[in-house]
GUNUBA-142396 format. One line per 10 residues: number of its first residue (from 1); their letters; for each residue x, y, z of C-alpha. Coordinates in nm, 2 decimals. Layout:
BEGIN
NUM = A = X Y Z | ...
end
This chain:
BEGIN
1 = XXXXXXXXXX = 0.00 0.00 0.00 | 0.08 0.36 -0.04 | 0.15 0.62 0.27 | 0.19 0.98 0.22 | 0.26 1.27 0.40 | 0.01 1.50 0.51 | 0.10 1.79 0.40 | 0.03 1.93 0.75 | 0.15 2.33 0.78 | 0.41 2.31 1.02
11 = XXXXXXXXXX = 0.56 1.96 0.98 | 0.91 1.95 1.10 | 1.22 1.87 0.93 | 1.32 1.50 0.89 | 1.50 1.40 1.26 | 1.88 1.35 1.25 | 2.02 1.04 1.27 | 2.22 1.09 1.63 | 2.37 1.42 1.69 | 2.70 1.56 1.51
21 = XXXXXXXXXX = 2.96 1.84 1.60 | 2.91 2.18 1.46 | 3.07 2.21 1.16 | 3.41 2.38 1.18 | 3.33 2.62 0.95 | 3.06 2.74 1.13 | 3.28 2.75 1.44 | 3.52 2.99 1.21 | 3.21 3.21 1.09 | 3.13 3.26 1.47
31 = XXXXXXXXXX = 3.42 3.39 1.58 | 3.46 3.62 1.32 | 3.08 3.71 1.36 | 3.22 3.74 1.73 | 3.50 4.00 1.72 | 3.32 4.19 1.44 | 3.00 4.26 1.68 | 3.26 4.34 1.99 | 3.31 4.64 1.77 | 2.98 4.73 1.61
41 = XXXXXXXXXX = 2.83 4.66 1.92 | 3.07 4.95 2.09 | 2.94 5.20 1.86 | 2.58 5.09 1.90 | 2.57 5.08 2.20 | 2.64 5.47 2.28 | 2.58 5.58 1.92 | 2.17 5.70 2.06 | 2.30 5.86 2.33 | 2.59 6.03 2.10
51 = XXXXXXXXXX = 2.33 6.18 1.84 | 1.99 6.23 2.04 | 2.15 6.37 2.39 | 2.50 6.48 2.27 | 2.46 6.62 1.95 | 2.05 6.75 1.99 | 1.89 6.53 1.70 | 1.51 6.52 1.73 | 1.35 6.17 1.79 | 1.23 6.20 1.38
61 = XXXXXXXXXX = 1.60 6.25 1.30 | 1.73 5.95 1.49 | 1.45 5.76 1.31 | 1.62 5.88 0.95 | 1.95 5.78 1.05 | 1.85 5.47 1.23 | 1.63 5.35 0.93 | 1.94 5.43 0.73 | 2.12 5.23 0.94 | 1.89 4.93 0.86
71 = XXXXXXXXXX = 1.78 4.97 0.51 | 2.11 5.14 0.33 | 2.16 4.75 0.24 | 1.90 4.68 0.01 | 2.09 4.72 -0.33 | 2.38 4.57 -0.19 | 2.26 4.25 -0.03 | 2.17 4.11 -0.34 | 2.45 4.22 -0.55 | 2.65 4.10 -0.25
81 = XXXXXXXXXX = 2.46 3.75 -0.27 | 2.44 3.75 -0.68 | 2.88 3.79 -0.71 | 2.86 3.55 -0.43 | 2.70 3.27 -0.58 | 2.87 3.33 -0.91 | 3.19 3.12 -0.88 | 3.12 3.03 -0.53 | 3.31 3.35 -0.41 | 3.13 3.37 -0.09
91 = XXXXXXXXXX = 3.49 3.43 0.11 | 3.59 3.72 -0.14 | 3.31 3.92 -0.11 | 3.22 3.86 0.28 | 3.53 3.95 0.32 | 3.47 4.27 0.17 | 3.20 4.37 0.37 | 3.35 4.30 0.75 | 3.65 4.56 0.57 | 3.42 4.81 0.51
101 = XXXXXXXXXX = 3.26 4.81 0.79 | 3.55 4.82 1.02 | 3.69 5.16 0.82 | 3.33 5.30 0.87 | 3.47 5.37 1.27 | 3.75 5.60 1.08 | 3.43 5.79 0.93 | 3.32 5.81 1.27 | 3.58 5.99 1.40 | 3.67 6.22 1.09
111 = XXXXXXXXXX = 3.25 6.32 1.10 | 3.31 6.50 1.41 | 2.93 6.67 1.49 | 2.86 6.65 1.10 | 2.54 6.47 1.09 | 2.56 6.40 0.71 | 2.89 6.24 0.79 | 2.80 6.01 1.04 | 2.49 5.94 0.87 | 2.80 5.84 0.59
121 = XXXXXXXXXX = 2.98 5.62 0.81 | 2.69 5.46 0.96 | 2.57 5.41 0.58 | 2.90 5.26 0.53 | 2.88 5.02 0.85 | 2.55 4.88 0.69 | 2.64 4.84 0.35 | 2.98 4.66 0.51 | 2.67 4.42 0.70 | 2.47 4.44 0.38
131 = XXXXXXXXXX = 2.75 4.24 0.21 | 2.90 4.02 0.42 | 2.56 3.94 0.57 | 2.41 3.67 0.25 | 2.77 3.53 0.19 | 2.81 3.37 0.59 | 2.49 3.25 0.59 | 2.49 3.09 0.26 | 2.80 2.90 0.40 | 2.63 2.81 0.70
141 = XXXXXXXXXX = 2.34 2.64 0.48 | 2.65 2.52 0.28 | 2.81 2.37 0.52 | 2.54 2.22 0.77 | 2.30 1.93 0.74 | 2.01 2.06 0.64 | 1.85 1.85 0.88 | 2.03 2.05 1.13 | 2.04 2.42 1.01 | 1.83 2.55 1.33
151 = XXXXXXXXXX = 2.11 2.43 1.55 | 2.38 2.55 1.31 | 2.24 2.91 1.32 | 2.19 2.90 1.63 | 2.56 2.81 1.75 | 2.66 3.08 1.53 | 2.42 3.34 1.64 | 2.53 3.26 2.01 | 2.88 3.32 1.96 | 2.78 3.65 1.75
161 = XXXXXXXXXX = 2.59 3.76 2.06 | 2.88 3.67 2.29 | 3.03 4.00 2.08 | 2.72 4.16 2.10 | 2.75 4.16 2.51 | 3.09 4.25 2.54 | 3.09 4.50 2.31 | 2.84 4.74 2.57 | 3.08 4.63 2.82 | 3.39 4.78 2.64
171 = XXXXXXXXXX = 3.22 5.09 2.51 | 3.10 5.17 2.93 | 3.45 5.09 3.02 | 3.63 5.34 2.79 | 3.37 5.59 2.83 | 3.43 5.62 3.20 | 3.82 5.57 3.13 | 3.83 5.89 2.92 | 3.57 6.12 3.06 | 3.29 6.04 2.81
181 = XXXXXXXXXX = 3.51 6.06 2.53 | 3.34 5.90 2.25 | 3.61 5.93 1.99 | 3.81 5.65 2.18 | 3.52 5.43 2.14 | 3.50 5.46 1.76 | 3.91 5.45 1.76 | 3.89 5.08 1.98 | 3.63 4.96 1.79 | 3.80 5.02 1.47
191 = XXXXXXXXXX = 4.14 4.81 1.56 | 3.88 4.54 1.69 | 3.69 4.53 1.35 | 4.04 4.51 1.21 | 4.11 4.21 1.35 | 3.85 4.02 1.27 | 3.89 4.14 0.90 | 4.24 3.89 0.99 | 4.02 3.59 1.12 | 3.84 3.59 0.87
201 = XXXXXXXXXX = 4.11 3.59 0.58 | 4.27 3.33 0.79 | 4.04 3.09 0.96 | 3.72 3.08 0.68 | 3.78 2.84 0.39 | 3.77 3.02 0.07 | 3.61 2.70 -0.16 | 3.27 2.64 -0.14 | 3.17 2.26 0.01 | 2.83 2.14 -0.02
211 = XXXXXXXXXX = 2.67 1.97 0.27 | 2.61 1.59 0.22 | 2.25 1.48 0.21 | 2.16 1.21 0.48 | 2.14 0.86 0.38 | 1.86 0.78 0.30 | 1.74 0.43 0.12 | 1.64 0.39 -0.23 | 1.28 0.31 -0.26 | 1.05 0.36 -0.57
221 = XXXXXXXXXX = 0.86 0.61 -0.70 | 0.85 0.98 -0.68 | 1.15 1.15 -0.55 | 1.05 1.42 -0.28 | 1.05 1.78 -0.44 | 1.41 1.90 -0.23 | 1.55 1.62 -0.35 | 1.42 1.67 -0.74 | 1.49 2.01 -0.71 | 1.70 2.14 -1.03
231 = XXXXXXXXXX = 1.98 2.35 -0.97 | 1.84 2.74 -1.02 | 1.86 2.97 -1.35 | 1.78 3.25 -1.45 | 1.95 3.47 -1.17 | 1.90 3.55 -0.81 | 1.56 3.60 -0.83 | 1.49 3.26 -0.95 | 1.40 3.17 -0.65 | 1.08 3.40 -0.66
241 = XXXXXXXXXX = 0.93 3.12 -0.90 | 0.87 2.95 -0.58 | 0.52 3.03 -0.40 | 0.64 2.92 -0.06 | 0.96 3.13 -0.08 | 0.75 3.40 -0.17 | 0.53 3.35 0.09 | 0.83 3.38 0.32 | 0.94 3.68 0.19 | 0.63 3.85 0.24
251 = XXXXXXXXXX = 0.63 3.73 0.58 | 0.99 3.86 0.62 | 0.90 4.21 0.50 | 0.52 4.20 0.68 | 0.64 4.17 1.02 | 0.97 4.35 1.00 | 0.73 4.64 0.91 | 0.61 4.65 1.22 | 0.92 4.61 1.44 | 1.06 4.87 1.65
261 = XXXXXXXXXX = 1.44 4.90 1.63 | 1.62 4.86 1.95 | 1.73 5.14 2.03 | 1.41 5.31 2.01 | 1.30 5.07 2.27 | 1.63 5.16 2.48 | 1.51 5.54 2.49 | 1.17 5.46 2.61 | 1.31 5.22 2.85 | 1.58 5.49 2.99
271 = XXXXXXXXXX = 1.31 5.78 3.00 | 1.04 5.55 3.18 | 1.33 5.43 3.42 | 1.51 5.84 3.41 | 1.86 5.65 3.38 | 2.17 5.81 3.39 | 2.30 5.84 3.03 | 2.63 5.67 3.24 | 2.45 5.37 3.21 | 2.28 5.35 2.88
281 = XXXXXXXXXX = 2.54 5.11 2.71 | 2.40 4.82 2.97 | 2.09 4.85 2.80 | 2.18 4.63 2.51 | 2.37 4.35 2.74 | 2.00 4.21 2.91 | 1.86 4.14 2.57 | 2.20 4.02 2.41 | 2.24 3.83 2.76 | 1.90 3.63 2.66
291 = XXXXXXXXXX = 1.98 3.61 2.33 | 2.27 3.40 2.39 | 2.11 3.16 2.62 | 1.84 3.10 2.36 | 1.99 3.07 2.08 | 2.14 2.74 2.11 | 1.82 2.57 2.23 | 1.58 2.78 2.00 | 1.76 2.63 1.66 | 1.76 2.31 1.79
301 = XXXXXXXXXX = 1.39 2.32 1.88 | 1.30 2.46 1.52 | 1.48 2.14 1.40 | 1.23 1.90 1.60 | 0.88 2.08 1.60 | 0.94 2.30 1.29 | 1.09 2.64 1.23 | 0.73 2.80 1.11 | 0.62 2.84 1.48 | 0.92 2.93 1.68
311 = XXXXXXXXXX = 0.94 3.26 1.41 | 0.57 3.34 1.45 | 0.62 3.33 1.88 | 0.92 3.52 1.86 | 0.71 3.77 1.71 | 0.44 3.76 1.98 | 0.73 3.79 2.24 | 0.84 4.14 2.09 | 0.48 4.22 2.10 | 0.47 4.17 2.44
321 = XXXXXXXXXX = 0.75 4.37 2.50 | 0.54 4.64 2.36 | 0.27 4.60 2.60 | 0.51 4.65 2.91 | 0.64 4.91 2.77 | 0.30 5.08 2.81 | 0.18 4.90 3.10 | 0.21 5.07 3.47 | 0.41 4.82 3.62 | 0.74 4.88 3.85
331 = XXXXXXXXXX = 1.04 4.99 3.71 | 1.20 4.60 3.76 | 0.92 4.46 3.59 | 0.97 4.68 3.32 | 1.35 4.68 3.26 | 1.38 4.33 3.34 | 1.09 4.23 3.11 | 1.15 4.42 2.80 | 1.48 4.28 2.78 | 1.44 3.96 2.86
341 = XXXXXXXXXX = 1.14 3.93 2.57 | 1.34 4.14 2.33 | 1.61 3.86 2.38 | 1.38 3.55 2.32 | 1.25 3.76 1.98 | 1.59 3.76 1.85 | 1.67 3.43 1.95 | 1.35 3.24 1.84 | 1.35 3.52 1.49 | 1.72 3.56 1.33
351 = XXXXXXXXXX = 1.87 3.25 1.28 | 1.52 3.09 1.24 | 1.44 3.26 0.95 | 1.77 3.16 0.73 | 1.66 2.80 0.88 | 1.31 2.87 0.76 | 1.47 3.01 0.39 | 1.75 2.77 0.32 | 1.58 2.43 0.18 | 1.38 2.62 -0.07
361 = XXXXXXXXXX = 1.63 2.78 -0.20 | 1.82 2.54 -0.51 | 2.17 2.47 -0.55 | 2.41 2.76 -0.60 | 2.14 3.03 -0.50 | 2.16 3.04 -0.13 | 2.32 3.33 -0.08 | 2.07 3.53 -0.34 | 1.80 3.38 -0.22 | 1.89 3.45 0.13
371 = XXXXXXXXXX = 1.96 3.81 0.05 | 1.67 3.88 -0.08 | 1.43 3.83 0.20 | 1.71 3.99 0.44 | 1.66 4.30 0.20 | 1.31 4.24 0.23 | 1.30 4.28 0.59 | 1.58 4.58 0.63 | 1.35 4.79 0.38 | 1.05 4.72 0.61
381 = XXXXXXXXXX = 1.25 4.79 0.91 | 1.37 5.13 0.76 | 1.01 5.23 0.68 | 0.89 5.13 1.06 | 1.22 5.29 1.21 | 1.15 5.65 1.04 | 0.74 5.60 1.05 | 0.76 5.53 1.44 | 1.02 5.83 1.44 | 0.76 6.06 1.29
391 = XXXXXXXXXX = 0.43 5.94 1.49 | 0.67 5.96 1.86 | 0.77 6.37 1.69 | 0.39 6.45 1.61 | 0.18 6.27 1.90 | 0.47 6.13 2.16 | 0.61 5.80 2.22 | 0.31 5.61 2.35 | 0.09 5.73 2.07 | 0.39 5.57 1.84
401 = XXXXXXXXXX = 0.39 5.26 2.04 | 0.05 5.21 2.04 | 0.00 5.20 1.65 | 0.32 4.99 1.67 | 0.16 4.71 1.89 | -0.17 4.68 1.67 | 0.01 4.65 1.32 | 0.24 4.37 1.44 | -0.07 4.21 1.63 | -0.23 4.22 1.26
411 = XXXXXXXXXX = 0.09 4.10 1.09 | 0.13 3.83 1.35 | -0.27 3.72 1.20 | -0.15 3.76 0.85 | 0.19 3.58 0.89 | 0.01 3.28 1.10 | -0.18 3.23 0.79 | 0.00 3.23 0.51 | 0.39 3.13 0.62 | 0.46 2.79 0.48
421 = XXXXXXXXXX = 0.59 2.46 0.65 | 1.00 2.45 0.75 | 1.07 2.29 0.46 | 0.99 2.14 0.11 | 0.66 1.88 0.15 | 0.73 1.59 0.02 | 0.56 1.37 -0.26 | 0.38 1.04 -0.16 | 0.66 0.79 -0.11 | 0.49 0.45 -0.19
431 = XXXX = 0.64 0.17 0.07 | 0.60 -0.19 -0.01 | 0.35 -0.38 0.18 | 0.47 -0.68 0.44
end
C-alpha cells in the first residue's frame, strides 16, 4: 500500500540520525561574527546617546539615521549575494564587507558633529553588513546538514551575541576611562573590527563545500520535491518562481514592518526608568544576555517541532515587550521584562528565519536567495524605524507605540496564515507492503 505525508502546515524537518559536531566552518564564521560585533556593538551601544543627547537630533531625525542604518543595504545585499553565488566567491566578497565596515569607525571619527557624515559612516557600516551578511549565511546552509540548520544558526548566532554583550561592556568601560570621550570608542572599535577582518582571511575556507544529504534508502517512486529540485537559473531572483519562498518573503517584510528597532525601545526604557546616560550602554547587554542563552536551544527546537512556529512566537514575544512598555508596572518589571522578551525575539527570529529560507532555495542560489528576503526585511524595518520616528515627533512615544503594537498584532494574524511549513513537503513515497 501507499502512505503519504500529510501535508500538515508546520511539519518538522526530517529527525537527524544521532547528533553531530558543529561544523568547523561554522565555528570559524562565529568567531569572526564574534570580534566583528565586539566592535559594532561599541558604537551601538552609545551611538543614541551620541546623536539624540549629545549632538540635539530630534527623535524624527534618529529615526532617519536609524532606518538608514537598517535599510542602506538593500541594493547591496543582493548584489553581495548574486557575485557570491557566481563562482562560489562567498569568502571574497564577505570578506569585503567585514573591511568596510570596520573603516566605517574611521568615518566616525573624521565626521566630528557633521550629521551628514556620520549618517555616511553609519551608511557605510550597513552596506559593510549588507554584504557580508548573505555570503556567511549561505556558507552556514552550505556547510550544515540541512537536517540540522536550526542548530547551526543557532551556534553561530550565540557566539555572534557573545560580541554583542561584550561590546556594551567595552564601550561603558572606555567611556568612563576617558571622561565620556566618544572618539576613543569609535578608535577601539576600529582596531577590533580590524582584526576580525584577519580571522576571517585566515580561519574561513575560501572553496565552497556542499553539505552531504543524509542517507537515505532507495525506494520507488516519486522522488520528494528538495531532493528533485534542479539546480536554479535564470538569476537570483529565480527563487521568486517559488510560492512558498514567496510567501516567506512577504512574511519577512510583513512583520519586519512592524518592528521597532532597539534602540528606540532603549530610549523609552531609559526615559520610563530616568537613567543616567552613564548607564545606557547596559541596555543592550539584558537582551543580548538572553539572546545567547536561547539561541542554542531555539535552533535546535525549530529542527524538532518545525521552524514556522518558533518565528511566529518570537514575534508575539516582541509584541509583548510592547505591551510592558506601556503598562504601569514597577520599574524592575519593566527593565527586566523588555529585555528579557526582546532577547527570546531575537533568539527564536534571526537564525530561524535563514533555517526557515535555506531548503527552498536550489543549489548555487543560497546566498541570493537568502539576500533577498534579508533585504526584504531591512526595507520594512527602515520604513517602521522612520514612521515610528515621525508618529513619537507628532503625538509622543506612546501614541507611536501604540500604533506599533496593533500593526504587528495584525501582521502576527497575517503571517500565522499564510507562512509555509520548515521545509519542502514531500511527494507520496509508496512503501511496499509486508
Amino acid at each position: 500500500m501507499y502512505l503519504a505525508t500529510t501535508g500538515r502546515r508546520d511539519a518538522p524537518p526530517a529527525p537527524s540520525r544521532g547528533r553531530r559536531r558543529v561544523p568547523g566552518t561554522v565555528l570559524a564564521l562565529g568567531a569572526v561574527s564574534l570580534v566583528t560585533d565586539i566592535s559594532s556593538e561599541m558604537v551601538t551601544a552609545v551611538l543614541p546617546l551620541y546623536l539624540v543627547v549629545g549632538l540635539g537630533l530630534s527623535p524624527l531625525q534618529f529615526g532617519l539615521l536609524d532606518g538608514l542604518s537598517t535599510g542602506a543595504t538593500a541594493l547591496v545585499r543582493i548584489l553581495g549575494g548574486a557575485t557570491a553565488d557566481r563562482g562560489g566567491r562567498h569568502k571574497q566578497v564577505g570578506g569585503l564587507g567585514y573591511a568596510l565596515s570596520a573603516c566605517s569607525r574611521l568615518g566616525l571619527l573624521l565626521a566630528g558633529g557633521s550629521a551628514g557624515g556620520i549618517a555616511g559612516a553609519i551608511a557605510a557600516d550597513r552596506l559593510g553588513k549588507g554584504v557580508r551578511t548573505a555570503p556567511r549565511d549561505a556558507l552556514i546552509t552550505l556547510h550544515s546538514p540541512p537536517e540540522e540548520l536550526g542548530r547551526a544558526f543557532g551556534t553561530h548566532r550565540a557566539m555572534d551575541t557573545t560580541g554583542a554583550l561584550l561590546g556594551p561592556l567595552a564601550a561603558f568601560a572606555l567611556l568612563w576611562a576617558t571622561a565620556e570621550a566618544y572618539e576613543a570608542v569609535f578608535a577601539v572599535s576600529f582596531c577590533v573590527g580590524a582584526f576580525g577582518v584577519l580571522l576571517w582571511v585566515l580561519c574561513v575556507p575560501g572553496r565552497r563545500r556542499s553539505p552531504q544529504p543524509p542517507s537515505r534508502p532507495v525506494l520507488p517512486g516519486p522522488r520528494p520535491a528538495a531532493e528533485a529540485a534542479p539546480r536554479a537559473r535564470g538569476g537570483v531572483f529565480a527563487a521568486l518562481r517559488s510560492p512558498a519562498y514567496r510567501r516567506i518573503l512577504l512574511c519577512a517584510a510583513l512583520l519586519g514592518a512592524t518592528t521597532v528597532g532597539d534602540a528606540f525601545l532603549y530610549l523609552l526604557l531609559q526615559q520610563r526608568l530616568e537613567l543616567d546616560a552613564t548607564w545606557f550602554p547596559f541596555l543592550p547587554l539584558g537582551a543580548a544576555g538572553v539572546y545567547l542563552l536561547l539561541a542554542v536551544p531555539a535552533g535546535r527546537l525549530a529542527d524538532r517541532v518545525g521552524r514556522r512556529r518558533p518565528f511566529l512566537y518570537g514575534h508575539g514575544a516582541l509584541l509583548l515587550a510592547y505591551g510592558l512598555l506601556l503598562a504601569p508596572v514597577t520599574d524592575a518589571l519593566l527593565l527586566g521584562g523588555v529585555l528579557v522578551l526582546l532577547g527570546t525575539f531575537y533568539a527564536a527570529t534571526d537564525g530561524v528565519l535563514m533555517a526557515l529560507t535555506g531548503p527552498f532555495l536550489a543549489e548555487g542560489r543560497q546566498a541570493g536567495g537568502l539576500a533577498l528576503v534579508q533585504t526584504a526585511q531591512a526595507l520594512a524595518r527602515l520604513g517602521a524605524a522612520v514612521a515610528f520616528g515621525a508618529v513619537w515627533t507628532a503625538s509622543g512615544p506612546r501614541a507611536a507605540l501604540v500604533a506599533a503594537g496593533l500593526a504587528l498584532a495584525v501582521a502576527l494574524c497575517c503571517a500565522a496564515r499564510f507562512l509555509p511549513a520548515s521545509r519542502p513537503p514531500a511527494e507520496p513515497t509508496p512503501l511496499r507492503e509486508d
